[in-house]
Steps between C-alpha positions, in 0.01 A plus 500: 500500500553384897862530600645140611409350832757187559511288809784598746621257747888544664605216786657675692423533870209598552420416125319718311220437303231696320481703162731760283345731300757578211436904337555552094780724582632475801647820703687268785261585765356193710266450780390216671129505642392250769113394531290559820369280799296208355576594138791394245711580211237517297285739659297709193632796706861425437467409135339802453752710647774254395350606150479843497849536622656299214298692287810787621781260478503366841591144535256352762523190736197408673597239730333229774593607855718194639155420722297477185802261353357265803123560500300550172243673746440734822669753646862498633498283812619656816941532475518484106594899427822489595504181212328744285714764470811291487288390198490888354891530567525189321276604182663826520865341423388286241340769316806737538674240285230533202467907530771707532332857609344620787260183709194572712322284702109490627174341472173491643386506873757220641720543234518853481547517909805176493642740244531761712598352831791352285607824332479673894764221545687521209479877291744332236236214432284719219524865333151518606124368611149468322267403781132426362246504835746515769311319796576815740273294788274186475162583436333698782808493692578843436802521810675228396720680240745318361760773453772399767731461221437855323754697629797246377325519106752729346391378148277672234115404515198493305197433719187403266197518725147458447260775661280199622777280687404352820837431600584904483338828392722756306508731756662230763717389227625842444560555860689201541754585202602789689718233670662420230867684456473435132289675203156338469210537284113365497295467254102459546302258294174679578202254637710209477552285793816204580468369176558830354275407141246279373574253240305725252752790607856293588701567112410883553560550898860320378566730260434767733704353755793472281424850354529596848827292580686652177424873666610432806774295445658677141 
């Protein structure tokens, strides 16, 4: 039987709104995951991971980014991250009062990146991060790393990367977590690109992902 999926909305400011994924028994871990550029709450590649982690007693929040609260559509306009991540601190407090273990933060792309610019600001924010297709560099824009913030990220973190990513290959990725003064990880998802799965694949590249949270993590 699917575990429970309820509506979460807190109006606080910014307000968060998205999605709580409750696990059968739950072992007071949390995590809140934040969509990418362009996408939403309900991107197939959060429930899926959202999923497979409540399959191991996590409790999940996927939330809307504060821009996608204003926009149902497009990217983040120019000026809105700094919005966005006072969105994540925001989620991250409200779910620290409905778990009472350890609480990571992540997402996908934009999501995943906000979450770590904020935890390079704030170490206390999260235990840890689960970063699905960190965008490493637009497309074809292989110098323009976006890695000034590395060497503050003195938090835990899982990097889940496709082997097909335009916006990084593994072997760039690696190099760039050398600046980070914290233990990381990556985990290959082999000839998968940004999306990391097809829809045909998305329920078993979660479980894998969680699988692959739970070792790292526990």
């Amino acid at each position: 039987m699917p575990l429970p999926v309820t509506v979460f909305e807190e109006t606080v400011e910014p307000a968060v709104k998205g999605f709580i994924h409750h696990p059968k028994i739950a072992t007071g871990e949390g995590i809140v995951l934040a969509h990418g550029a362009g996408s939403n709450s309900e991107s197939p590649l959060l429930v899926a991971v959202a999923t497979g982690l409540a399959s191991l007693g996590v409790t999940v929040l996927r939330i809307d980014l504060p821009y996608r609260q204003q926009r149902p559509q497009g990217p983040p306009p120019p000026g809105s991250a700094i919005g966005d991540r006072a969105g994540l601190r925001s989620a991250a407090a409200a779910l620290r009062n409905v778990v009472s273990g350890p609480l990571y933060l992540g997402g996908h792309s934009y999501g995943g990146r906000q979450s770590t610019i904020l935890a390079s600001e704030d170490s206390n924010i999260a235990d840890g991060l689960l970063l699905l297709s960190y965008p490493l560099h637009p497309p074809r824009k292989p110098e323009e790393r976006r890695t000034a913030h590395f060497p503050s990220l003195r938090v835990r973190s899982l990097f889940i990367q496709g082997t097909r990513d335009p916006f990084g290959t593994i072997d760039d990725l690696k190099q760039a977590l050398t600046l980070i003064p914290a233990e990381t990880k990556i985990v290959t998802v082999a000839a998968a690109g940004h999306e990391l799965a097809a829809r045909s694949r998305l329920l078993a590249v979660g479980e894998e992902i969680a699988e692959a949270w739970r070792e790292f993590f526990r």
